[in-house]
ChimeraX commands (.cxc) that place a marker at each C-alpha (Angstrom):
marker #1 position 0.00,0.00,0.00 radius 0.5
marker #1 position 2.92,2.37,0.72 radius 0.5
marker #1 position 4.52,1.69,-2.46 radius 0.5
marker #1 position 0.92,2.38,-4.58 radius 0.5
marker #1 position 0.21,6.18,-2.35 radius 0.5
marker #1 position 3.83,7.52,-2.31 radius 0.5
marker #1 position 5.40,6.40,-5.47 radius 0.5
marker #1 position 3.06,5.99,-8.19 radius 0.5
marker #1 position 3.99,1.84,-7.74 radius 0.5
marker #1 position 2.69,-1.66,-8.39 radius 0.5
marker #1 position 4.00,-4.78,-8.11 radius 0.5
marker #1 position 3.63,-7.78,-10.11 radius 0.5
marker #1 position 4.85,-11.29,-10.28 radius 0.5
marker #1 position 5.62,-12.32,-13.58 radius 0.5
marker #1 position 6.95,-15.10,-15.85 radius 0.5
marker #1 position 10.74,-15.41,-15.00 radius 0.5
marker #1 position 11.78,-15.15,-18.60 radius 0.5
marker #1 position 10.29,-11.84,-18.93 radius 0.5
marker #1 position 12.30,-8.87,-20.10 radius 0.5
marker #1 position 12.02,-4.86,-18.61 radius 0.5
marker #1 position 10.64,-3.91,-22.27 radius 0.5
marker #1 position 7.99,-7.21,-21.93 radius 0.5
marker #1 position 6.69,-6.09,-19.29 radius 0.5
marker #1 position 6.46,-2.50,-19.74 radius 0.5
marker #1 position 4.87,-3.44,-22.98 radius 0.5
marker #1 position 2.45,-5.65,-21.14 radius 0.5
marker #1 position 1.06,-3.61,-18.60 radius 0.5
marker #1 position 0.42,-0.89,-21.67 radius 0.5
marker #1 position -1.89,-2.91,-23.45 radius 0.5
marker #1 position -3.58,-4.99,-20.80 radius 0.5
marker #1 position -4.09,-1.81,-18.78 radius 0.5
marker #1 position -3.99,0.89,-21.33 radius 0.5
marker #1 position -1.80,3.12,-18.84 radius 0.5
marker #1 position 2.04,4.54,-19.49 radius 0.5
marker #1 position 4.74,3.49,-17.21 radius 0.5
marker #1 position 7.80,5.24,-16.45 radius 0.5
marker #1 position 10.23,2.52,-15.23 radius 0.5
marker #1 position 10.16,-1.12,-14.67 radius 0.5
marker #1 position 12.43,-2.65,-11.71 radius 0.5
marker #1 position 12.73,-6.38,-11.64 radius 0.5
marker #1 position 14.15,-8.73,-8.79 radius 0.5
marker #1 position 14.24,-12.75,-8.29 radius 0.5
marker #1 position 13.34,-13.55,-5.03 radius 0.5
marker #1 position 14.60,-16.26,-3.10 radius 0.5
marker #1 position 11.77,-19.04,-3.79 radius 0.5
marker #1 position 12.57,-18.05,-7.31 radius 0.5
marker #1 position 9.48,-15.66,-8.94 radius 0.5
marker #1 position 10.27,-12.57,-10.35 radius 0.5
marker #1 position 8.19,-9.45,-9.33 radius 0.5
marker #1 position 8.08,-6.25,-11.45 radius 0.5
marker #1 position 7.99,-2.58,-9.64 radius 0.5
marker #1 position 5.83,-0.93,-12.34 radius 0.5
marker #1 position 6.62,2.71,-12.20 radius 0.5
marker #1 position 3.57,4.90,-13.69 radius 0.5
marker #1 position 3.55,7.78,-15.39 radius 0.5
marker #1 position 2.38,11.42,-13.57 radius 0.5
marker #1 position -0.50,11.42,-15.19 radius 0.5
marker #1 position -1.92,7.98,-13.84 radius 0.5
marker #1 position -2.66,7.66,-10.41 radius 0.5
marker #1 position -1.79,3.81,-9.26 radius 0.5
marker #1 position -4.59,3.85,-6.29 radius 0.5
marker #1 position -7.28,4.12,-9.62 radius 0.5
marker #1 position -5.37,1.50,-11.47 radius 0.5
marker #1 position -4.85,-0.63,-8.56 radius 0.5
marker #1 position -8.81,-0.11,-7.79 radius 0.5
marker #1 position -9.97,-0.64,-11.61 radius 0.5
marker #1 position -7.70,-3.97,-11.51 radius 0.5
marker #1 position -9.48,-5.12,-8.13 radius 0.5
marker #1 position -5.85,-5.60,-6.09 radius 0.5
marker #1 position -7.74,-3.15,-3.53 radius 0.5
marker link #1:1,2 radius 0.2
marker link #1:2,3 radius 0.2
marker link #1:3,4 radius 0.2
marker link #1:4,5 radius 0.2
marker link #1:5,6 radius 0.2
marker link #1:6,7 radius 0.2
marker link #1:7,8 radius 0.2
marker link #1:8,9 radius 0.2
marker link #1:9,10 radius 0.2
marker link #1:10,11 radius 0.2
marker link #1:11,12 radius 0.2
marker link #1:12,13 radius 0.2
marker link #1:13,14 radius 0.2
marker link #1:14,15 radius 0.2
marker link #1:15,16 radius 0.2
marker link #1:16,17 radius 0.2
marker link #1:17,18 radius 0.2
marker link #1:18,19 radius 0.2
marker link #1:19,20 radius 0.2
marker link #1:20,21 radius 0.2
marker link #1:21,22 radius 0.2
marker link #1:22,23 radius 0.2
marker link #1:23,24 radius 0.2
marker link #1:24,25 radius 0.2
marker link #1:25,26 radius 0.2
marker link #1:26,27 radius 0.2
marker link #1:27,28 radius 0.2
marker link #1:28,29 radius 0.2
marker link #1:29,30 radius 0.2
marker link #1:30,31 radius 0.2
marker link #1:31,32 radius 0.2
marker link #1:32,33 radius 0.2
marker link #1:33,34 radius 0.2
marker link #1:34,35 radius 0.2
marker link #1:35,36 radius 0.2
marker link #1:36,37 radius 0.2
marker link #1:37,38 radius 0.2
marker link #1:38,39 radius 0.2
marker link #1:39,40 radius 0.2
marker link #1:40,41 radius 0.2
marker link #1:41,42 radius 0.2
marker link #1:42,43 radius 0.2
marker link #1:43,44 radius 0.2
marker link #1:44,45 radius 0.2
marker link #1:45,46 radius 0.2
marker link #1:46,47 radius 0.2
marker link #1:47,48 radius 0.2
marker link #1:48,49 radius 0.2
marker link #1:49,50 radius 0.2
marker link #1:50,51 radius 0.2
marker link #1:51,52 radius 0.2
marker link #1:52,53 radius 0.2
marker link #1:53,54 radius 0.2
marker link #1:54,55 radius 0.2
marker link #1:55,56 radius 0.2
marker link #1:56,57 radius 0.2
marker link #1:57,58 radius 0.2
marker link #1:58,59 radius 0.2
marker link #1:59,60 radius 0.2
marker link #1:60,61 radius 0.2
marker link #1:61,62 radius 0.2
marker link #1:62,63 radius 0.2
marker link #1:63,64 radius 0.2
marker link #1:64,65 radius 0.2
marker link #1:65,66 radius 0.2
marker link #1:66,67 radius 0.2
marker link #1:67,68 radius 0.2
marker link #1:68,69 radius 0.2
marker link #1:69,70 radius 0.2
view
């Protein structure tokens, strides 16, 4: 919740093959919203989460809301 009010974040947990421009490309079309930067990681038990960065002019509380994560 911190990461979706203070900066403009959401996480996802996607396929471990995946590639920064993938995913970027992803959220775009399934979600018709713009993101700035895409962060990935591998955590320990081995899935690979995505810090979605959105634009200014999309709010992440909405998206989060619209996608039903909230």
């Amino acid at each position: 919740m911190k990461l979706i009010e203070d900066s403009n974040t959401l996480v996802f947990i996607v396929d471990i093959r995946a590639n920064k421009r993938q995913i970027k490309s992803a959220v775009k079309d399934l979600y018709s919203i713009e993101c700035d930067k895409v962060n990935t990681l591998i955590t320990p038990r081995g899935l690979k989460k995505a810090y979605v960065r959105l634009s200014k002019e999309h709010d992440a509380l909405d998206v989060a809301n619209r996608v039903g994560v909230i």
